[in-house]
C-alpha positions in Angstrom: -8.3 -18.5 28.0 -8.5 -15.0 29.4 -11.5 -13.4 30.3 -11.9 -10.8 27.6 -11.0 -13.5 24.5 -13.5 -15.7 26.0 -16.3 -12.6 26.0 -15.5 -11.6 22.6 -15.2 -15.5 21.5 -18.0 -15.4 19.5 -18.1 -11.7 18.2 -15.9 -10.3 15.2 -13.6 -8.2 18.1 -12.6 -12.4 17.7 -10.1 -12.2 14.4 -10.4 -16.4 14.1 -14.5 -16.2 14.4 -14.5 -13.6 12.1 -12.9 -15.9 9.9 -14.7 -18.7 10.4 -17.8 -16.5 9.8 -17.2 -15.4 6.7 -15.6 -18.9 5.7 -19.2 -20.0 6.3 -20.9 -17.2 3.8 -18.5 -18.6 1.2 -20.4 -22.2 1.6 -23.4 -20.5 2.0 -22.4 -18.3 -1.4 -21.7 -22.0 -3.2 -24.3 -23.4 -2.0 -26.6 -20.8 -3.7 -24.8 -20.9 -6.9 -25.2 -24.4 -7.2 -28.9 -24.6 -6.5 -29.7 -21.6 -8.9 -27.2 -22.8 -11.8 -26.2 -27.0 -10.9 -23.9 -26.6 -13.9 -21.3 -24.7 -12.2 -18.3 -25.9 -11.5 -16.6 -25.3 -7.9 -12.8 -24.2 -7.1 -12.2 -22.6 -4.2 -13.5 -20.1 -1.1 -11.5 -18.6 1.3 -11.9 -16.1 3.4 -9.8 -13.1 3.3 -8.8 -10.1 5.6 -12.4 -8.5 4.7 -15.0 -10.7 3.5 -14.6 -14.3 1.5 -14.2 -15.0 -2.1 -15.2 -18.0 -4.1 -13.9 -18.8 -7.4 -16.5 -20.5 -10.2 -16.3 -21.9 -13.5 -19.3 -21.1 -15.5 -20.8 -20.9 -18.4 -21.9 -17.5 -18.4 -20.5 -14.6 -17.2 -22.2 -13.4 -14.1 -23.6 -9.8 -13.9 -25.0 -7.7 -11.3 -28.2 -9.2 -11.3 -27.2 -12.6 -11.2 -25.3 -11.1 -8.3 -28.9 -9.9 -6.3 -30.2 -13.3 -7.2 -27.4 -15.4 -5.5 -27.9 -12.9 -2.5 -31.6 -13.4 -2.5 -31.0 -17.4 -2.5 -28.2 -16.7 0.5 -30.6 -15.4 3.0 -33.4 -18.3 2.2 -30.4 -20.6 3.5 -29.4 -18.7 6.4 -33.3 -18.6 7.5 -33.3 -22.4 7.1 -30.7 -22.7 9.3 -29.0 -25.7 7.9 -26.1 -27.7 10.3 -22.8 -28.1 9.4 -21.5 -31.6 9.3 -17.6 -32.4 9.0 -16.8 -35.8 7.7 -13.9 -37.4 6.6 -13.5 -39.5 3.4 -10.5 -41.9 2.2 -8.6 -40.7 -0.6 -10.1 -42.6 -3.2 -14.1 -42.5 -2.0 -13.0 -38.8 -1.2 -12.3 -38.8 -5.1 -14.8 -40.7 -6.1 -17.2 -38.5 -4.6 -16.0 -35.6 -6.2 -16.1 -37.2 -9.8 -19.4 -38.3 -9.2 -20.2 -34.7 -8.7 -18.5 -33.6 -11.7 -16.3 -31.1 -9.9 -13.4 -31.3 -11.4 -11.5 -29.0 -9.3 -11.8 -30.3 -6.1 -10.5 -33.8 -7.7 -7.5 -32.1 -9.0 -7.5 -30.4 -5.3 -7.5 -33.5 -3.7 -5.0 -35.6 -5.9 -2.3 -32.8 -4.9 -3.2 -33.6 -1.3 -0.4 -35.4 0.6 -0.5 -39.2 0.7 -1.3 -39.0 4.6 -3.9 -35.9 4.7 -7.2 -36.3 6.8 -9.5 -35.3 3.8 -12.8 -33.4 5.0 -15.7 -32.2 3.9 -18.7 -29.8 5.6 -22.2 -30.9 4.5 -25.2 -28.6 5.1 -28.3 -29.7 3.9 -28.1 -30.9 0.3 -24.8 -29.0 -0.6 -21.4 -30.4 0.3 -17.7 -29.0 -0.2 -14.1 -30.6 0.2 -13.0 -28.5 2.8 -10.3 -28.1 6.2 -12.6 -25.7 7.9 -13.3 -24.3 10.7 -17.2 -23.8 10.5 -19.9 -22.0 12.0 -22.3 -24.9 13.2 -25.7 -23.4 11.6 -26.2 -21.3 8.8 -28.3 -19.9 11.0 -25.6 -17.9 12.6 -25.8 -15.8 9.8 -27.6 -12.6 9.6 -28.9 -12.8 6.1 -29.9 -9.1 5.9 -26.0 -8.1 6.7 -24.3 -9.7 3.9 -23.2 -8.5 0.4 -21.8 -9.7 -2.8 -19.5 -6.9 -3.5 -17.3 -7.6 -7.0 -16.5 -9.8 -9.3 -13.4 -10.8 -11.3 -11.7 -12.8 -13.7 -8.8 -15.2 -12.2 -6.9 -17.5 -12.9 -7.2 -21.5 -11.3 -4.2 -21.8 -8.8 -3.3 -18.3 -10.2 -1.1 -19.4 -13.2 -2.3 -17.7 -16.3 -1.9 -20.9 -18.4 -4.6 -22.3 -16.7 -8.2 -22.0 -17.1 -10.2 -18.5 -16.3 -12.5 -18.6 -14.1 -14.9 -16.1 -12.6 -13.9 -14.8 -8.5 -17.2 -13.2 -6.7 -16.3 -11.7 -3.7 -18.6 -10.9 -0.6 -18.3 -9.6 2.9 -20.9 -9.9 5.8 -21.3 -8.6 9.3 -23.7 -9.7 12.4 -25.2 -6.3 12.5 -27.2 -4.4 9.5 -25.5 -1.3 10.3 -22.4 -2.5 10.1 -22.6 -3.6 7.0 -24.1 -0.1 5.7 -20.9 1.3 7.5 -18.9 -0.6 5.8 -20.2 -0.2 2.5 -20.2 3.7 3.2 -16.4 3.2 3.7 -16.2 1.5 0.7 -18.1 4.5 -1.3 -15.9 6.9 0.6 -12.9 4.7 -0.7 -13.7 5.1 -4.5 -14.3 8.9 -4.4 -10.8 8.5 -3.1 -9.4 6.3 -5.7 -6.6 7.4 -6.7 -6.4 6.4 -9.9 -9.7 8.5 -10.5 -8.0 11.6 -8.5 -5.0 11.5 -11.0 -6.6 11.4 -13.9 -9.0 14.1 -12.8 -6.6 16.6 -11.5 -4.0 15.7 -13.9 -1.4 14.0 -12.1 0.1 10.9 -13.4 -1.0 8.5 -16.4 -0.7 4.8 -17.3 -0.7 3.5 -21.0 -1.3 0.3 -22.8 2.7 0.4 -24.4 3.5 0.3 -20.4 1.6 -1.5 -18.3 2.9 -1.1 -14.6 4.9 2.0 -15.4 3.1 5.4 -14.6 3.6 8.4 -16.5 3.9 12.0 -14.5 2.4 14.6 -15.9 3.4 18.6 -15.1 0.7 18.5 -12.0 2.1 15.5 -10.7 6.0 16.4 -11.3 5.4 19.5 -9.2 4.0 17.2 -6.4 6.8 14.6 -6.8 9.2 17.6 -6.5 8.0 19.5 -4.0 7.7 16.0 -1.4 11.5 15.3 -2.9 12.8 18.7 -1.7 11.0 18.3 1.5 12.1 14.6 1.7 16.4 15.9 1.2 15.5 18.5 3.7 14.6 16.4 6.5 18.0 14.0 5.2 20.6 16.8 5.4 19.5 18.0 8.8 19.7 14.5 10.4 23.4 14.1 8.2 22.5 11.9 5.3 24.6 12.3 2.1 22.8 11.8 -1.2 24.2 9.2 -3.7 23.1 7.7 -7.2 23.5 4.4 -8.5 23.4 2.7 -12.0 20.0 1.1 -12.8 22.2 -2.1 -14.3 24.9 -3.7 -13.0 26.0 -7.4 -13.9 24.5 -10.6 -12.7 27.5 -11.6 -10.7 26.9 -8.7 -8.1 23.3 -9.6 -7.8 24.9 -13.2 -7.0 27.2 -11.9 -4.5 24.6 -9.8 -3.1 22.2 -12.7 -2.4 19.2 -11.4 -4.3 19.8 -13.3 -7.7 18.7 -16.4 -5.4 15.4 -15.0 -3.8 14.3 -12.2 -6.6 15.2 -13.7 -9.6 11.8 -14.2 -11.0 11.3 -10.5 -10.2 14.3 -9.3 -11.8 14.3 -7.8 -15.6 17.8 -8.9 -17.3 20.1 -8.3 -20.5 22.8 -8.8 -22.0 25.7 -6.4 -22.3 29.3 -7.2 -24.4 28.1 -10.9 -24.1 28.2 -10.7 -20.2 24.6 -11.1 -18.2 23.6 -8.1 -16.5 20.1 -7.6 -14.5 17.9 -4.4 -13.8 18.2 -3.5 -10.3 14.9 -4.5 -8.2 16.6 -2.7 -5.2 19.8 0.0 -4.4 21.6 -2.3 -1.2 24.0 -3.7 -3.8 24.8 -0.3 -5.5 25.4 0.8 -1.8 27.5 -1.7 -0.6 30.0 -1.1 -3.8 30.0 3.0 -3.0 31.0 2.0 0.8 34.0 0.2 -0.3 35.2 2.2 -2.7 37.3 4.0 -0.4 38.4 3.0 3.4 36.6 4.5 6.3 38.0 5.2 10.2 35.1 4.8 12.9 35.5 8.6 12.9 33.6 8.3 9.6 30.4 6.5 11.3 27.7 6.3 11.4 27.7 6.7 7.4 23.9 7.8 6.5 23.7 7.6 2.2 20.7 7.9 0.9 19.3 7.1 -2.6 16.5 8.1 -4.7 17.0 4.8 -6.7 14.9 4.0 -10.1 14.5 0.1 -9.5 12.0 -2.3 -11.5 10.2 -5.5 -10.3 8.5 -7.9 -12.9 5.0 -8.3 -11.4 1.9 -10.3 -12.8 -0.4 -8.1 -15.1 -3.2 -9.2 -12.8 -1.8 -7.4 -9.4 -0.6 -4.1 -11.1 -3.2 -1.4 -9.2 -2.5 2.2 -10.2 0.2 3.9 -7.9 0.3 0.6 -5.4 1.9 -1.9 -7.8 3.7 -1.1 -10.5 6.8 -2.6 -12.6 9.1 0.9 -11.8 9.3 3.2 -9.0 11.2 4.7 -6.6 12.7 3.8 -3.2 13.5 6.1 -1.3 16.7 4.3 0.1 19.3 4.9 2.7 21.7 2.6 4.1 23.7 3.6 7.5 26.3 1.9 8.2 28.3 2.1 11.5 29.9 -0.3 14.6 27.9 -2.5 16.7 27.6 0.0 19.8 25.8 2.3 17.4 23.4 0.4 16.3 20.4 1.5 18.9 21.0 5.1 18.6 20.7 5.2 15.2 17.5 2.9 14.8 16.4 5.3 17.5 17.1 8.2 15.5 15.5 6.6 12.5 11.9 5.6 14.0 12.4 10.1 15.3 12.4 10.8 11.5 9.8 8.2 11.0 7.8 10.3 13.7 8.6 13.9 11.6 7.9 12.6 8.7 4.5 10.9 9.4 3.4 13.5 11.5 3.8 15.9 8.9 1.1 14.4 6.2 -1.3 13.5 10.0 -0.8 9.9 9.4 -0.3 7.7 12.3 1.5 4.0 12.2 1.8 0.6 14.2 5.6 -1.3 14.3 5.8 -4.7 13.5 8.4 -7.1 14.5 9.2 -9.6 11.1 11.3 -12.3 12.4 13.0 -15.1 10.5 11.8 -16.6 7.2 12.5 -20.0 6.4 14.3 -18.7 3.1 17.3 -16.6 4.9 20.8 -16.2 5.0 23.1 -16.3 8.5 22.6 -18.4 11.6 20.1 -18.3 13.9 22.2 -17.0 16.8 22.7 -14.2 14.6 18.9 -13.9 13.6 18.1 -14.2 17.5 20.5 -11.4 18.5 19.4 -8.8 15.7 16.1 -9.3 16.5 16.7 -7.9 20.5 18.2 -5.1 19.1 15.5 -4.1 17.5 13.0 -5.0 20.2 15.2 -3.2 22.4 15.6 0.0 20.5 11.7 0.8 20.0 10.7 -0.2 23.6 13.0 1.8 25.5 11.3 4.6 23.2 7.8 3.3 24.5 6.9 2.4 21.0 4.7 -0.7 21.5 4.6 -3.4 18.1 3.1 -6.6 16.8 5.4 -9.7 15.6 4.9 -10.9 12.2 6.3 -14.6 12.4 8.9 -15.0 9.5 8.4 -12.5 7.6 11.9 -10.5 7.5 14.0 -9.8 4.7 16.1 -12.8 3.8 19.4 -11.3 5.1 18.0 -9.6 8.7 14.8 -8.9 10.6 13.0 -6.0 10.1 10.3 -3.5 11.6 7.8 -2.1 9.4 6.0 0.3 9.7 1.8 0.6 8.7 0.2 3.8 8.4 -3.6 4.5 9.2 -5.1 6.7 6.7 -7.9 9.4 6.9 -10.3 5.8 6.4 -8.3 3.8 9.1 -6.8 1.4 6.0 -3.1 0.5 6.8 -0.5 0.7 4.4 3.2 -0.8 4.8 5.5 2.5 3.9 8.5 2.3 6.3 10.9 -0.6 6.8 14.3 -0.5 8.8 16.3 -3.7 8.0 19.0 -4.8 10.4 21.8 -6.8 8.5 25.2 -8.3 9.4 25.2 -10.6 6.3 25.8 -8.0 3.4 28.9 -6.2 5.1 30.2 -10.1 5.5 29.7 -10.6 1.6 30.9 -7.5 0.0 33.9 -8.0 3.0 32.9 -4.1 3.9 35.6 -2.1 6.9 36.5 0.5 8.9 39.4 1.0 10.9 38.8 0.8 14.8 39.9 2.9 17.7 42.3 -0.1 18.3 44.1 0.8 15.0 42.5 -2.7 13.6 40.0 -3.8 10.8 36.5 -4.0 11.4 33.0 -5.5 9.9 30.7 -2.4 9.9 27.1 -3.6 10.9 24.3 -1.6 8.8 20.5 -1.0 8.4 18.6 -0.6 5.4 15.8 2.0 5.4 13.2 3.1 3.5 10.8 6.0 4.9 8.0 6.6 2.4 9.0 3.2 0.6 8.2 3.5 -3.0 8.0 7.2 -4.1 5.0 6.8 -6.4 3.5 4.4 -3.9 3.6 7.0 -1.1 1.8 9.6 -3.3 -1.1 7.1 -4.2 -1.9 7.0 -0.6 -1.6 10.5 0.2 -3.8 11.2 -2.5 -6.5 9.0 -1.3 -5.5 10.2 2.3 -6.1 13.6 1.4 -8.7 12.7 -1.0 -6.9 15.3 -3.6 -7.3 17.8 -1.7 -3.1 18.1 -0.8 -1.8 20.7 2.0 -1.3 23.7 0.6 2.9 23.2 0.5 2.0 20.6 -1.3 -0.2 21.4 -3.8 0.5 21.5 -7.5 -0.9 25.0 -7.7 -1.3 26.4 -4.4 -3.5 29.9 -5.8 -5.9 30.5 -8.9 -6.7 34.1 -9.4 -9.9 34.2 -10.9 -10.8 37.7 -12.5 -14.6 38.5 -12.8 -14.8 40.9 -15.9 -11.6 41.4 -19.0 -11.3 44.5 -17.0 -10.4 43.0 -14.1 -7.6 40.8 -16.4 -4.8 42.9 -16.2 -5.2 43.4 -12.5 -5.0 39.3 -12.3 -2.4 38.9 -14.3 -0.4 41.7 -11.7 -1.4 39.8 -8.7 -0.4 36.3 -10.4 2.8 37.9 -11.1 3.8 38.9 -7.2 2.9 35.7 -5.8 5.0 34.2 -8.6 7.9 36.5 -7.5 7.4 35.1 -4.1 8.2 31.4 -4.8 4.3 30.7 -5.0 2.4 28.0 -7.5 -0.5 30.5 -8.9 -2.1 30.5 -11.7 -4.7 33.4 -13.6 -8.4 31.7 -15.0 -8.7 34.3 -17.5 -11.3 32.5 -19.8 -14.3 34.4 -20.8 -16.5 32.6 -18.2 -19.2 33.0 -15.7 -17.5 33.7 -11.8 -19.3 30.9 -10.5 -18.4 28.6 -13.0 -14.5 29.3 -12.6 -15.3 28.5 -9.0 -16.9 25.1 -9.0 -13.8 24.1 -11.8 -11.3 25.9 -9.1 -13.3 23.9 -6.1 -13.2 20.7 -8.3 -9.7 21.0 -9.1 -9.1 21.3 -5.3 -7.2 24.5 -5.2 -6.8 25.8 -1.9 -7.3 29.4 -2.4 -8.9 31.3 -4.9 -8.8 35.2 -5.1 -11.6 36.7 -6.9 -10.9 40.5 -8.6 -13.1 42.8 -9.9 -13.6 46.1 -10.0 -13.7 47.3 -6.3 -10.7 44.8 -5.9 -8.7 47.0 -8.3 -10.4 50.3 -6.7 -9.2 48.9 -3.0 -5.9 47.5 -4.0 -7.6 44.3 -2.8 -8.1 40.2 -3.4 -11.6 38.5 -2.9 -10.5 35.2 -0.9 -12.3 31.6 -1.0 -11.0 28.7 0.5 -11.7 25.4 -1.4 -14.2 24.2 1.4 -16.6 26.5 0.3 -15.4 29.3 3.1 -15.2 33.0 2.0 -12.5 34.7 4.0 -13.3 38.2 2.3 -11.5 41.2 1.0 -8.0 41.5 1.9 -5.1 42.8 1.0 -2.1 41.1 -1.2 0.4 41.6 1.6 -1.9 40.2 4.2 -2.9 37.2 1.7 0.6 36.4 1.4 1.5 36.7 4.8 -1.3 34.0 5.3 0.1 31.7 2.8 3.1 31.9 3.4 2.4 30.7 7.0 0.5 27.6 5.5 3.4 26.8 3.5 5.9 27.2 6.0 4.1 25.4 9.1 3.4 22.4 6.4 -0.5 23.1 7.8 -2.8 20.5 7.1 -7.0 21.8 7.4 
């Protein structure tokens, strides 16, 4: 053990005691339900990335204030410091037990244990729960003033929806009091973020109930779309991509050939077509592979960059659709580049420097990981073992450091992903690049060699911003609404003080329109002030205030919205400003 893991062994720097921490609230959580309402009925309480859930059958449905009281009862047990005890049961007293107890969860837990599994259980004070572990050895080691029951949901036992409902409270904890009030802060911050809240309230997208999982863009929203789309081709025609479209359907044999009828077919949406089965596409690589061999290709052609804008839809449970981040349709922003072996680390290279652009152009930073092997993949090993060098190679010798994410890659290659840090520091998985040698073998893709012969291309599939709508969700909460100004659905709002002062608007609105600008004129009959704070809570970045001396001086009153007043200025000069913002892609 090194020096600094064992000096942070015991501190949440620690990722496994930090688990095992908040693996301890959760028994600490059950603990407290049970003394306050013994008719409860226990499932089960992991910890997760931040905090611990536990999920409870009860009779009633628990509220906020049944909430404070399980807290209150929390801390009494953490001040009593109870020890943890582990103990091991046979199956059948291990059952026994458990009936005896009336928790019929944990029986049904334990009968679908393996004939040979060590069965264990953690007993503090009167309270004890079939568990694996690990434990803290004293509830004690919990500061009961830095803990908080944050939600609670419905869910369903063992997550299948024809099972029993059952209510999930979920918690988080930290050794320190004001960590906790930092976190919670974070977690404030996050919901004035929402997007979902931002769209609705600035008029971007929409869901409804004859659609779940398949957003709706309104005007606002389809200029923001647009605008990242053009700036999305621009970036792909100077680095040579060519743009391609694909059907939406194609028959279930090519999603056979393919491979992904075997490993997404529970995903996959299907019909029927002239009696012949054909499936909604959940990705484009198939639709890509069949353009690529529709005509032959020389090496001189390669590297072949397409990308795709492709439509695709993914059958996901009602209970994980989330706004912008999971949905049932959306679009991937494909591209797959195919070319000869000797290419392959220039053009990952090249494809982590658009990465780079890209990113660097919304402020957002990232961290690579490495996903190696799954257990559920195509190709042999020695094939696996020499993809994933390449890759490893390729990012080092840019000085690009990155994590490896055991088994995790695609089922036909390994993969890096990419995770970008938000304004809040929360990660999100945007970027992938895909190395595969098995879908060139399958749809038996060519080129033509220097040697005159016939050759298996190798190829990468990429995604940059990943899902379309996904990538604008987290910009949104990124940018908490408040979008660049090249960005912006309406980048100006000229806001006239008096009628007289209308026409002059209206002139002003029309110039800037003339010059490729998003403006619009607030010409209600309406206090100044009042079209400002709607301007400032719309999140406009400029607003020009006229009135009289504007129209005397030729001039435009200028706000930013920050709350900064930038004062009289002339149209020319205002345009020359925004026009810089706009062009440099500044972000304030």
């Amino acid at each position: 053990m090194s020096e600094e893991v064992k000096n942070n062994e015991f501190t949440f720097d620690n990722p496994e005691y930090r688990q095992t921490y908040w693996h301890t609230c959760s028994h600490v959580m059950a603990q407290a339900v049970k003394r306050l309402w013994p008719e409860v009925k226990l499932a089960i309480g992991p910890s997760i990335d931040e905090g611990w859930y536990y999920d409870l059958d009860a009779p009633f449905a628990f509220t906020p204030e049944h909430l404070e009281k399980i807290e209150a009862e929390m801390r009494k047990i953490c001040k009593e410091k109870l020890k943890l005890e582990r103990f091991e049961l046979p199956r059948e007293e291990a059952l026994k037990f458990m009936e005896e107890k009336n928790e019929p969860y944990k029986v049904e837990l334990i009968n679908d244990l393996p004939a040979d599994a060590h069965i264990s259980f953690y007993k503090q004070g009167e309270f004890t729960d079939l568990c694996a572990g690990p434990h803290l050895d004293s509830t004690g080691r919990i500061k009961g003033n830095a803990l908080k029951l944050t939600a609670c949901n419905a869910a369903y036992w063992r997550g299948d929806s024809n099972r029993e409902t059952l209510q999930r409270i979920y918690g988080i904890a930290f050794p320190k009091k004001d960590e906790l009030d930092a976190y919670l802060a974070r977690i404030e911050e996050a919901k004035r973020r929402d997007h979902r809240k931002l769209g609705k309230e600035l008029g971007l997208f929409m869901m409804a109930d004859e659609g779940p999982g398949f957003p709706f863009f309104l005007p606002k929203g389809m200029v923001l779309k647009n605008t990242l789309l053009d700036y999305w081709r621009q970036v792909h025609k100077k680095y040579g991509y060519v743009e391609i479209s694909t059907p939406i359907i194609l028959n279930q044999e090519l999603w056979h050939r393919s491979g992904h009828w075997d490993h997404y077919k529970n995903n996959m949406y299907t019909t029927v077509i002239d009696e012949e089965d054909y499936a909604i596409k959940p990705m484009n690589c198939p639709g890509g592979m069949l353009v690529y061999a529709s005509e032959p290709h020389s090496y001189r052609d390669l590297p072949l960059r397409m990308a795709e804008l492709g439509l695709v839809h993914r059958h996901e449970m009602s209970g994980a659709l989330h706004g912008l981040f999971r949905v049932r349709c959306f679009t991937q922003d494909d591209a797959h580049i195919f070319m000869t072996p000797d290419q392959l680390k220039d053009v990952i290279q090249e494809t982590v420097r658009i990465f780079d652009e890209i990113y660097s152009t919304f402020g957002l930073t990232y961290q690579i990981e490495l996903s190696t092997m799954p257990e559920d993949h195509i190709g042999t090993v020695e094939e696996w073992e020499h993809n994933q060098e390449i890759l490893k190679d390729a990012i080092t010798e840019m000085g690009k450091d990155f994590a490896i994410n055991e088994g995790d890659g695609a089922f036909y290659g390994p993969k890096l992903d990419f995770h970008l840090a938000d304004s809040l520091g929360r990660t999100w998985q945007c970027g992938t690049i895909q190395l595969d040698s098995q879908m060139p073998e399958r749809f038996e893709l060519e080129y033509v060699g220097e040697d005159g012969e016939k050759h298996r291309p190798v190829m990468i599939h990429r995604a940059l911003l990943g899902s379309i709508e996904r990538f604008i969700g987290v910009i949104t909460e990124h940018f908490a609404g408040a979008f660049p100004v090249w960005l912006n659905p309406v980048q100006v709002k000229v806001l006239p003080i008096t009628d007289r002062a209308l026409g002059y608007a209206d002139e002003i609105a029309k110039q800037l329109d003339g010059a490729g600008f998003r403006v619009e004129v607030d010409g209600r009959n309406e206090k100044i002030g009042k079209k400002i704070r709607e301007a400032t809570l719309e999140k406009i970045p400029y607003m020009l205030v006229v009135g009289d001396r504007d129209m005397e001086n030729q001039t435009v009153s200028v706000r930013l919205r920050t709350g900064e007043d930038l004062g009289a200025m002339s149209l020319a000069d205002f345009t020359a400003r925004l026009k810089q913002d706009v062009d440099t892609k500044a972000i304030w």
